[in-house]
MDTraj code that builds the backbone (N, CA, C; nanometers):
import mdtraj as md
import numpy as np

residues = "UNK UNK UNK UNK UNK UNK UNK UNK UNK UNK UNK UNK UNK UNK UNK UNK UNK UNK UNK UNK UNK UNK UNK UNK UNK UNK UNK UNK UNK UNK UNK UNK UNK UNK UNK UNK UNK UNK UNK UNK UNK UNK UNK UNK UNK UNK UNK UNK UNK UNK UNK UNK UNK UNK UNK UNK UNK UNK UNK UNK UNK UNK UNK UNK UNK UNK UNK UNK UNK UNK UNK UNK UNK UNK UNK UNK UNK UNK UNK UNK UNK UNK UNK UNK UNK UNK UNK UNK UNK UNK".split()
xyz = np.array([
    [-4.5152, 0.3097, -0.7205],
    [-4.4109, 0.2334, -0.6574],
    [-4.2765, 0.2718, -0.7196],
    [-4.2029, 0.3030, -0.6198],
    [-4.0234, 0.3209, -0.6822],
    [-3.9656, 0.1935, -0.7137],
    [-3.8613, 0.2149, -0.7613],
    [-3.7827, 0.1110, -0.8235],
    [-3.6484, 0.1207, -0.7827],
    [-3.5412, 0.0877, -0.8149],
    [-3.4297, 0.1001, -0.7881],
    [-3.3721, 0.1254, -0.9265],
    [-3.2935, 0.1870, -0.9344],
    [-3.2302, 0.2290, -1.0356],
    [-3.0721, 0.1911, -1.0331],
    [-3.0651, 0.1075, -1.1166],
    [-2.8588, 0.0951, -1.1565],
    [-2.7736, 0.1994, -1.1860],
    [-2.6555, 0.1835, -1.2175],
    [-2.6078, 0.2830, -1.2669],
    [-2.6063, 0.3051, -1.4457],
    [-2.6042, 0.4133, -1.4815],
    [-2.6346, 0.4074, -1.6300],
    [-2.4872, 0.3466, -1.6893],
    [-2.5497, 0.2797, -1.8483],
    [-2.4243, 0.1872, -1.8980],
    [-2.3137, 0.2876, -1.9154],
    [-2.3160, 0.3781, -1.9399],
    [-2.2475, 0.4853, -2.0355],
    [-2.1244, 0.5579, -1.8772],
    [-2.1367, 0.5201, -1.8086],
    [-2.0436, 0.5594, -1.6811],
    [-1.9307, 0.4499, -1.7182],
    [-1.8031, 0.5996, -1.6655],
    [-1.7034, 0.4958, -1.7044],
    [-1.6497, 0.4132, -1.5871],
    [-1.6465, 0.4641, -1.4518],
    [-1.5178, 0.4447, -1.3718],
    [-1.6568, 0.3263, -1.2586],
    [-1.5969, 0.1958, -1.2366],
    [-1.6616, 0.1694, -1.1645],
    [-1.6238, 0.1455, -0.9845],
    [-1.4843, 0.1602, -0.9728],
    [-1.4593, 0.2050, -0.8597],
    [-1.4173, 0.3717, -0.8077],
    [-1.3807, 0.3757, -0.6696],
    [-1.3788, 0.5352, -0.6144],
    [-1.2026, 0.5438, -0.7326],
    [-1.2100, 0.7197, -0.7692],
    [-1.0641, 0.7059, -0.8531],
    [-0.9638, 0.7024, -0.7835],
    [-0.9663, 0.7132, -0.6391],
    [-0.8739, 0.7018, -0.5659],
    [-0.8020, 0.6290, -0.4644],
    [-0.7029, 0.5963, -0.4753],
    [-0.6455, 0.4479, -0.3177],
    [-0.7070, 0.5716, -0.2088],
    [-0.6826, 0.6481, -0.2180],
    [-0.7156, 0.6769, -0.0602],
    [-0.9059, 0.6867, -0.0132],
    [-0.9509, 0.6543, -0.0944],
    [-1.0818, 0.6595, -0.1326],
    [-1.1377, 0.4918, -0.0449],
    [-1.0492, 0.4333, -0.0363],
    [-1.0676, 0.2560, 0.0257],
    [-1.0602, 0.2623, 0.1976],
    [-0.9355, 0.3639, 0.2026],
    [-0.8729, 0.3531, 0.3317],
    [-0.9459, 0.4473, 0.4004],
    [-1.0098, 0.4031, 0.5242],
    [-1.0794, 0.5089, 0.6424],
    [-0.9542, 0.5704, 0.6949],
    [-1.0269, 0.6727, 0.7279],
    [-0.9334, 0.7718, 0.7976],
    [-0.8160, 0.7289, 0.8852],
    [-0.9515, 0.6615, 1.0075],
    [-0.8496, 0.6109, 1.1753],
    [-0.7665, 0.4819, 1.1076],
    [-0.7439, 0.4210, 1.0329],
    [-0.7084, 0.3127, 0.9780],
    [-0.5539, 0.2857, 0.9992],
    [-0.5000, 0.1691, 1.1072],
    [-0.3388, 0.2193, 1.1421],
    [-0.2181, 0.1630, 1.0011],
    [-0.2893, 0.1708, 0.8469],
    [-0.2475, 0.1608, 0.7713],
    [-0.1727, 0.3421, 0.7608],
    [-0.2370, 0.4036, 0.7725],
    [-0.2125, 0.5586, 0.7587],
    [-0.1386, 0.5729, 0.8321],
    [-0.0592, 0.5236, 0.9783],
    [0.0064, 0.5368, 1.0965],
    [0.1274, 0.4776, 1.0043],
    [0.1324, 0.3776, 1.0169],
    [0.2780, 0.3205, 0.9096],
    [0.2792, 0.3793, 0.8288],
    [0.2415, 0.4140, 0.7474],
    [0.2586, 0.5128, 0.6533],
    [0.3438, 0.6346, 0.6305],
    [0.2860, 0.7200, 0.7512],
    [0.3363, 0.8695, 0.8010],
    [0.4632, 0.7866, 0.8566],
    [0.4868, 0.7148, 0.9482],
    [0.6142, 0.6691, 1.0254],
    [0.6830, 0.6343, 0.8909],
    [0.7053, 0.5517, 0.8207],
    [0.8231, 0.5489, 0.7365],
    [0.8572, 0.6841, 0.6402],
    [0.7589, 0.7108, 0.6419],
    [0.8156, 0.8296, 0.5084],
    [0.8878, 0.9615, 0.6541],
    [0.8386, 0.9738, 0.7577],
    [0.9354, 1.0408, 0.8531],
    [1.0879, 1.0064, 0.8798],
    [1.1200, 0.8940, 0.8452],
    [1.2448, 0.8216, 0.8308],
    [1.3594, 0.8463, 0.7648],
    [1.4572, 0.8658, 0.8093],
    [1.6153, 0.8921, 0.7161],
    [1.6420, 0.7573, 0.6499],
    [1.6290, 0.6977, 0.5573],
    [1.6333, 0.5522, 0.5186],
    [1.7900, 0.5000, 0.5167],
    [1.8234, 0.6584, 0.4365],
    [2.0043, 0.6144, 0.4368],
    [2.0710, 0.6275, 0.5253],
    [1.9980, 0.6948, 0.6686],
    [2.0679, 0.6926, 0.7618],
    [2.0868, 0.5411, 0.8315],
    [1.9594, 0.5301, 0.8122],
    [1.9257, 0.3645, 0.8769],
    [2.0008, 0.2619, 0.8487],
    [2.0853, 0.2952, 0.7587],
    [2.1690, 0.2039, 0.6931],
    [2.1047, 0.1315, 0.5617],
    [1.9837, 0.1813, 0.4840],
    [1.9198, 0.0850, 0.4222],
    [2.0227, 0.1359, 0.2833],
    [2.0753, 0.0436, 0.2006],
    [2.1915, 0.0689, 0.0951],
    [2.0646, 0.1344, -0.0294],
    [1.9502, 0.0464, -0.0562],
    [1.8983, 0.0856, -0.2024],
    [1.8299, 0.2282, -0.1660],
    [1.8397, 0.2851, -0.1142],
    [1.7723, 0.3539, -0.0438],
    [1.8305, 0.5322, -0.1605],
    [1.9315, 0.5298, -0.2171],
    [1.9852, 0.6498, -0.3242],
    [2.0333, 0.4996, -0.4400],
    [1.9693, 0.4765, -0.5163],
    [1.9878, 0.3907, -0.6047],
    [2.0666, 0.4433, -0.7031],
    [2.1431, 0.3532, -0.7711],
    [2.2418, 0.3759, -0.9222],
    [2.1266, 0.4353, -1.0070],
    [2.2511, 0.4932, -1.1366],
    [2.1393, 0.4784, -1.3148],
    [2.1881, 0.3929, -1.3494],
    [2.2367, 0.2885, -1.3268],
    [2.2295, 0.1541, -1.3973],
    [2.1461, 0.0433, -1.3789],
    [2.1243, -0.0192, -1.4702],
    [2.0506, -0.1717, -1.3921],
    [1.8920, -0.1302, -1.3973],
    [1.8355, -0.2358, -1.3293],
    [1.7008, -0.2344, -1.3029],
    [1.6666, -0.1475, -1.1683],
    [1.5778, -0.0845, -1.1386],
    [1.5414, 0.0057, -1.0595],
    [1.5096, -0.1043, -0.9495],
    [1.5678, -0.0924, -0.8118],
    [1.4689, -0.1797, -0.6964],
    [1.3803, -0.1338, -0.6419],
    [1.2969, -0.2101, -0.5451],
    [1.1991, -0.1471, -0.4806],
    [1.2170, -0.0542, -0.4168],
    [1.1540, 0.0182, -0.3113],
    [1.1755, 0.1580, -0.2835],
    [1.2000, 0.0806, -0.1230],
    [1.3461, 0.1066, -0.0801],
    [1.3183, 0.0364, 0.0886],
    [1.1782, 0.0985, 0.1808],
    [1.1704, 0.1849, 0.1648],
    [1.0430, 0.2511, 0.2599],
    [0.9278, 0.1782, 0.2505],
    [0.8786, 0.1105, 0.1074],
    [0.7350, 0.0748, 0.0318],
    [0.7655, -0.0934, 0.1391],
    [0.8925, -0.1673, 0.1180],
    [0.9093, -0.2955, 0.1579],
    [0.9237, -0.2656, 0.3129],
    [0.9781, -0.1887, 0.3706],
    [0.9770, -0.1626, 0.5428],
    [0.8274, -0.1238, 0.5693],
    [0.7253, -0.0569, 0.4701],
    [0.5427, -0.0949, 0.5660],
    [0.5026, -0.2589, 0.5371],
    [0.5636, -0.2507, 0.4245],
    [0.4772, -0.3937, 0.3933],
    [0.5470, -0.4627, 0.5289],
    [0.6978, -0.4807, 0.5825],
    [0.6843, -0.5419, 0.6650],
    [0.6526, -0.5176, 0.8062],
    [0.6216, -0.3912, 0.8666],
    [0.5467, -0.3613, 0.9553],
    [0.4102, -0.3669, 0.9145],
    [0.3250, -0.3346, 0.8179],
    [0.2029, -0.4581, 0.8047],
    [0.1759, -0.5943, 0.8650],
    [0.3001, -0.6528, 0.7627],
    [0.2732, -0.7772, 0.8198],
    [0.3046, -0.8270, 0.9810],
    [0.3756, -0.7601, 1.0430],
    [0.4128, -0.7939, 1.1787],
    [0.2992, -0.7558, 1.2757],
    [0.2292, -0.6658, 1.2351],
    [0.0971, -0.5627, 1.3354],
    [0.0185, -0.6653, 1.2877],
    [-0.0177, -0.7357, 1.2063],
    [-0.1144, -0.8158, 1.1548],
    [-0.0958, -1.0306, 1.2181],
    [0.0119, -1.0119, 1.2015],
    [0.0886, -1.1708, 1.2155],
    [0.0776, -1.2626, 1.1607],
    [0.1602, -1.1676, 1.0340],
    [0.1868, -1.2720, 0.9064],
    [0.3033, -1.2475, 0.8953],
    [0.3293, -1.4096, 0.9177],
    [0.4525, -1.4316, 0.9339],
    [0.5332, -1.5208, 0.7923],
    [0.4290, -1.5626, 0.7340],
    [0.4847, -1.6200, 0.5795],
    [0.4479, -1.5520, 0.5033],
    [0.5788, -1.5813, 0.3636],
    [0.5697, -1.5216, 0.2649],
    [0.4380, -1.5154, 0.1693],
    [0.3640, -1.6324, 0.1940],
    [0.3286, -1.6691, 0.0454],
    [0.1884, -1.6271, 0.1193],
    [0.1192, -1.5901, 0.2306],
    [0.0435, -1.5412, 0.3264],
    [0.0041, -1.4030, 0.2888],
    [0.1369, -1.3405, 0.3209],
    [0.1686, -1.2074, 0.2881],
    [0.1270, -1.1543, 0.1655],
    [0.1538, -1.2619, 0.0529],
    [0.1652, -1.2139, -0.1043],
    [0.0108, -1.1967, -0.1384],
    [-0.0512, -1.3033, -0.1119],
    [-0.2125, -1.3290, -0.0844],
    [-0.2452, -1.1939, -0.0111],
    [-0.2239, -1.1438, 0.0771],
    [-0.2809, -1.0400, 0.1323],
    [-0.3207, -0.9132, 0.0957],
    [-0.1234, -0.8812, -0.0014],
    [-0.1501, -0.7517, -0.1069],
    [-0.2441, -0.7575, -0.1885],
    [-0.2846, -0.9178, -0.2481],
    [-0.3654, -0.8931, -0.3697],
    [-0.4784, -0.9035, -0.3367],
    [-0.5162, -0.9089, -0.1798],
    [-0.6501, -0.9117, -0.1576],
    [-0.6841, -0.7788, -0.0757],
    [-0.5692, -0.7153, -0.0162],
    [-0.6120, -0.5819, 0.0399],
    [-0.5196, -0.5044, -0.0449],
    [-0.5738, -0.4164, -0.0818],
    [-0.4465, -0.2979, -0.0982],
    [-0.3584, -0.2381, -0.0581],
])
top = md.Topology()
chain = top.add_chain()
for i, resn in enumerate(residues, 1):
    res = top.add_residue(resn, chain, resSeq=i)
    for name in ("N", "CA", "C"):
        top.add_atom(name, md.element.get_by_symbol(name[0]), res)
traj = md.Trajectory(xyz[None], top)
């Protein structure tokens, strides 16, 4: 009779090493994706978009323009919804 076998203790990594390793291919996370980074940001008018060397670094406008086409393709429409979401999907 077979058995099932675990993984041995001595393995280090217990998830895939990679984000793209989560995301299926057809997945229209990958669609937003490709669409913003095709984008002139500073054309768009987005200001943080060529940031100072001073100060604290801001977010990257492109990273906050999927998150909010995420949330709009999805229909989440609150914040605190939204915040829950990153930390439950990637």
């Amino acid at each position: 009779m077979r058995h099932l076998e675990g993984t041995p203790r001595s393995q280090t990594l217990l998830l895939p090493p990679s984000v793209e390793d989560y995301v299926p291919e057809d997945h229209p996370v990958r669609v937003i994706d490709a669409f913003v980074d095709s984008l002139n940001l500073s054309e768009m008018g987005f200001r943080k978009a060529q940031t100072a060397h001073t100060g604290r670094r801001p977010y990257h406008p492109g990273d906050l323009l999927k998150l909010y086409i995420y949330a709009y393709l999805n229909q989440t429409s609150s914040t605190r919804r939204l915040e829950k979401e990153c930390h439950r999907n990637l």
